[in-house]
C-alpha positions in Angstrom: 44.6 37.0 86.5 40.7 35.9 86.0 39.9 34.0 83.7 42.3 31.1 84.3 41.0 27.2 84.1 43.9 25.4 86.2 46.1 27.6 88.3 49.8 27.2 87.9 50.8 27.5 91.3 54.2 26.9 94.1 55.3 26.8 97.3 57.9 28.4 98.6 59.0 26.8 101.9 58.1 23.6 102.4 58.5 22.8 105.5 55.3 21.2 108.4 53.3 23.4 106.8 54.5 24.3 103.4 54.0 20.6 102.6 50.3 20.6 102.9 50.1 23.6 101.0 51.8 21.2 98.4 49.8 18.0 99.3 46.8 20.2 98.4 47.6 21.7 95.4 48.6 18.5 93.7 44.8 17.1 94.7 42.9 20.4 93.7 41.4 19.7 89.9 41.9 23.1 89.5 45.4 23.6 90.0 48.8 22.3 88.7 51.6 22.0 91.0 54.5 23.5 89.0 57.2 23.0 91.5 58.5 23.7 94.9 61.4 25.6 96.8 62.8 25.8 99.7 66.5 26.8 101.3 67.1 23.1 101.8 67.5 21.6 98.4 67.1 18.1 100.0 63.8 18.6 101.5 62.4 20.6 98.0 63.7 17.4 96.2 62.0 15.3 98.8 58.3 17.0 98.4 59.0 17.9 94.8 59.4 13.6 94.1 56.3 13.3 96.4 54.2 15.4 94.5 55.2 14.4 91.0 57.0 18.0 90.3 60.1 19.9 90.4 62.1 21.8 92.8 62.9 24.8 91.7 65.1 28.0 92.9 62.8 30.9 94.1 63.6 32.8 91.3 62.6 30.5 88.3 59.7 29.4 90.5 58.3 32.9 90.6 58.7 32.6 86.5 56.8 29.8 85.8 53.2 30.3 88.1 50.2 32.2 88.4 50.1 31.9 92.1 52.2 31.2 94.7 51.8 30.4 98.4 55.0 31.7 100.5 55.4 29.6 103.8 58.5 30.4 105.5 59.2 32.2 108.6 57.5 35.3 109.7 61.1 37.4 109.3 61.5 36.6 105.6 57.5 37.1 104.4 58.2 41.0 103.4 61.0 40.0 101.1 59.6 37.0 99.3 56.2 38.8 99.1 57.7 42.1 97.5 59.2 39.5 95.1 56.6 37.6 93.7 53.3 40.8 93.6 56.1 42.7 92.0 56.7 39.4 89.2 52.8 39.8 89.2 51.9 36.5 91.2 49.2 36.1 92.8 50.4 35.9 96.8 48.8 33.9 99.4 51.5 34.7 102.8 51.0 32.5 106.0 49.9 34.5 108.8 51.4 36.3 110.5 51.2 38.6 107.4 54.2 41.0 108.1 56.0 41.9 111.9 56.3 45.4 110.3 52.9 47.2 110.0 54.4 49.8 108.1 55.7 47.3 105.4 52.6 46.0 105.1 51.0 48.8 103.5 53.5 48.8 101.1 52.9 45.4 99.8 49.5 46.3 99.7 49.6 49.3 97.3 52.0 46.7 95.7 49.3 44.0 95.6 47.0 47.2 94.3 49.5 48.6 91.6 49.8 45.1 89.7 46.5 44.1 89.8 47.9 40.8 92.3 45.5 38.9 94.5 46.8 39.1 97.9 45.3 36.9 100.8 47.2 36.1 104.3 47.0 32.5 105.5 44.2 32.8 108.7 43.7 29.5 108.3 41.0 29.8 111.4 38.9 31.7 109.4 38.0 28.5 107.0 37.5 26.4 109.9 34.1 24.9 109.5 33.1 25.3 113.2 33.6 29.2 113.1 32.1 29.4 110.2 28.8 28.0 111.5 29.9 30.7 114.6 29.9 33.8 112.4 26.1 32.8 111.1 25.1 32.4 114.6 26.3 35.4 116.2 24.8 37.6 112.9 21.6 37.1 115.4 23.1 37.5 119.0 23.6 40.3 121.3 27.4 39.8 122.0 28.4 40.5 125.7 31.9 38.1 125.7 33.7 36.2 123.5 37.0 34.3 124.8 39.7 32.0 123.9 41.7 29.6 124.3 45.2 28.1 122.6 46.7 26.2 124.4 49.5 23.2 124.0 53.3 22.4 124.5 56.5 23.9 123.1 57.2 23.6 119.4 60.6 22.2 118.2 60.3 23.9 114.6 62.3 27.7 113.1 60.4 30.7 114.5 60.8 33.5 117.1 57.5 34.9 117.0 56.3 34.4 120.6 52.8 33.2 121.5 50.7 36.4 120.9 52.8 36.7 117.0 52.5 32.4 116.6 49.1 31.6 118.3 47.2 34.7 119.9 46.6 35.9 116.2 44.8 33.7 115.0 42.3 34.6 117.9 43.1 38.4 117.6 41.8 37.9 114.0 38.7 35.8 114.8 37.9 38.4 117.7 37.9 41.2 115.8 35.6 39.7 112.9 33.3 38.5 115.1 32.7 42.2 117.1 31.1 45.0 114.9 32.6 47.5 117.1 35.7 49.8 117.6 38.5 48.6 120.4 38.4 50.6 123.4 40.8 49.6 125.5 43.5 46.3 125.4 45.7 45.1 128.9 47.6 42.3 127.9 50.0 40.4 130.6 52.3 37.1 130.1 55.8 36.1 130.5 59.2 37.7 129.6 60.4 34.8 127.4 57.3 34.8 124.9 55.7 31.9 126.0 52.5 32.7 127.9 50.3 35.7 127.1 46.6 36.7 128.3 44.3 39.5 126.9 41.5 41.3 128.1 39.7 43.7 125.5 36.9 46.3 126.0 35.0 47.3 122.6 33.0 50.6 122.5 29.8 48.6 122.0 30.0 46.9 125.3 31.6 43.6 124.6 34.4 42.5 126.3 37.0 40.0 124.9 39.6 37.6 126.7 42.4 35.3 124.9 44.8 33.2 125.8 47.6 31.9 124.6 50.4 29.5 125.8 53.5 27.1 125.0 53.5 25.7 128.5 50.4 23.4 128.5 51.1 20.1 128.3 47.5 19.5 127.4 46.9 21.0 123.9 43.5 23.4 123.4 42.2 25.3 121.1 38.4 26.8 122.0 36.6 29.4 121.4 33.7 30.5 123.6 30.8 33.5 122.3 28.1 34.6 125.3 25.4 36.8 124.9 22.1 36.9 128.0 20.4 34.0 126.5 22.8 31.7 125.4 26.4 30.3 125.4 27.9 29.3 122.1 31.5 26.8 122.6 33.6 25.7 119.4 36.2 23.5 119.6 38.2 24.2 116.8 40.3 20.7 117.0 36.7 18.2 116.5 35.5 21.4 114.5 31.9 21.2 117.0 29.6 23.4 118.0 27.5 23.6 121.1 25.1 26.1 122.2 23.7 26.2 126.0 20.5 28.0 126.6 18.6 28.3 129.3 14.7 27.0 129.2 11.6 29.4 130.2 11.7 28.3 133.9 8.5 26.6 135.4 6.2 25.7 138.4 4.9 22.2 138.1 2.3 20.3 140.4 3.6 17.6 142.8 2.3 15.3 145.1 1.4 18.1 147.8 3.1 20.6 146.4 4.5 22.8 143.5 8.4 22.3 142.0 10.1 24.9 140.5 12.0 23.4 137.4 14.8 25.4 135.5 16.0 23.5 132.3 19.3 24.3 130.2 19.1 23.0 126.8 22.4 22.1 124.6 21.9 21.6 120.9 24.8 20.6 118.8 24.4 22.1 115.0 25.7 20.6 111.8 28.7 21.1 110.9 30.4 20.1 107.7 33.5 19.1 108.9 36.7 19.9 106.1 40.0 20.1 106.4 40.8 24.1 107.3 44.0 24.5 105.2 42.0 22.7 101.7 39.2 25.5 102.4 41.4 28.4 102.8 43.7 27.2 99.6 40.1 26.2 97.4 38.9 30.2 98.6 42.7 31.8 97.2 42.6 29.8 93.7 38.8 31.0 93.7 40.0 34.8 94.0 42.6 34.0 91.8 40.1 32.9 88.9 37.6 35.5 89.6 39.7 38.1 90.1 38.0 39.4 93.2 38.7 40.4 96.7 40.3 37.4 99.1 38.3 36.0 102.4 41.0 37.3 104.2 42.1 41.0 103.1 45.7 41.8 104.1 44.1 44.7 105.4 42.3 42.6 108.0 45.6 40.9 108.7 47.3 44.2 109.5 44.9 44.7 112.0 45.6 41.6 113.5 49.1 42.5 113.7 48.6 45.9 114.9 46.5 44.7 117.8 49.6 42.1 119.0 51.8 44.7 118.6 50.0 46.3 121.1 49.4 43.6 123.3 53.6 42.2 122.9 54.5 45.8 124.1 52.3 45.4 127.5 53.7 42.0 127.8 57.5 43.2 126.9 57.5 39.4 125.8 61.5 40.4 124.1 60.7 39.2 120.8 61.7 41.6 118.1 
């Protein structure tokens, strides 16, 4: 609905990350935290007294908001979501969006039907560092861009694999970044879903590698963006920025002689540094208001989940 002052909104699941989406809400000005839900009624009971509300079934939940985010496995977010854009709730779904493509559509020309925001939970999107990355490449002549994601098995519910759980976030930044048609995608890893690498060749030129593992003891999370003149690295953890660039080279007089110098400059732009998750949920409530198009179009997140489907069959990682 636009027009709305203070968004009643929910979670539904509020589990690691369900509970910031809760944390948030309740600090927003311009939302009321109605209540929570989750299958365990202990933990809704323990982030509902938290947060000052209620937990609630899913059902009377889905009653009582305007908005909803739905943060619960990847194998339940077609159900839930065909739920509350039918109730007419406006649906923010944590990446990654839907494991079924086709289903996806559906809830789309759901979303479109009822007049429902829709937006998909990138949260890498709102990260202030890439931000400041999309502005800069808007004037570079890409040649690579590559990533890396990194860090150590998870003890939490999910069977996505690494290119479904991490390399999406990536696949997503990749493909926003380059203006260009995928050629061509090889994709190689592990049989158990833990380790993946991909290598992608756009039509334009540019050529893409990411990375993603549960096997790392040391936990990364980098992106790097490369055209002739300059190197751009983010690291998405400090949220920095660092471009490399090479100075004009020179011929300088010495004592008897001349000496070639060759200079590389690194300058670190501003970045305003903000917490990824409060920028993604302040941009939903916005399109909620407004009534206008999310940041992050589930149409964009179906091509995210496309492009791992296509990478998870070359890898034959045996997640379903």
């Amino acid at each position: 609905m636009s027009g709305i002052d203070t968004v009643d909104v929910g979670v539904i699941g509020v589990g690691t990350m369900g509970i910031n989406h809760a944390r948030i809400y309740d600090e927003f000005n311009s939302t009321r935290l109605v209540g929570v839900a989750d299958t365990d009624a202990a933990r809704a009971s323990e982030v509902a007294d938290r947060y000052d509300t209620r937990p609630m079934s899913q059902s009377a939940l889905v009653d009582a908001v305007d908005a909803v985010s739905v943060v619960v496995p990847t194998r339940h977010h077609a159900r839930i979501a065909r739920e509350t854009i039918q109730a007419g709730v406006h649906t923010l779904v944590e990446k990654p969006f839907v494991r079924d493509p086709e289903v996806g559509r559906e809830l789309m020309a759901l979303a479109d039907e009822r007049d429902v925001v829709l937006q998909v939970g990138h949260i890498e999107r709102f990260n202030p560092a890439v931000s400041a990355v999309m502005d800069i490449t808007e004037e570079m002549d890409l040649v690579s861009v590559s990533a890396n994601r990194l860090g150590p098995p998870v003890d939490r519910d999910g069977n996505d694999g690494v290119v479904m759980d991490l390399m999406i976030h990536d696949i997503d930044i990749l493909l926003t970044l380059v203006d260009a048609a995928v050629e061509s995608v090889s994709a190689t890893g592990t049989d158990d879903g833990r380790y993946g690498t991909a290598q992608f060749a756009f039509e334009n030129g540019v050529v893409g590698t990411l990375t993603a593992s549960r096997v790392n003891q040391k936990r990364a999370r980098t992106l790097d963006v490369a055209d002739p003149e300059q190197l751009v690295e983010v690291d998405y953890f400090d949220q920095s920025v660092r471009i490399h660039r090479q100075a004009d080279p020179s011929y300088e007089p010495t004592n008897g002689g001349v000496t070639y110098r060759n200079e590389r400059v690194t300058e670190h732009p501003f970045v305003d540094t903000r917490e990824p998750l409060k920028c993604e949920l302040e941009a939903f409530v916005t399109a909620v208001n407004n009534g206008t198009e999310p940041r992050v179009t589930p149409r964009e997140a179906l091509r995210a989940v496309e492009m791992a489907h296509t990478i998870r069959d070359q890898i034959g990682d045996g997640q379903p």
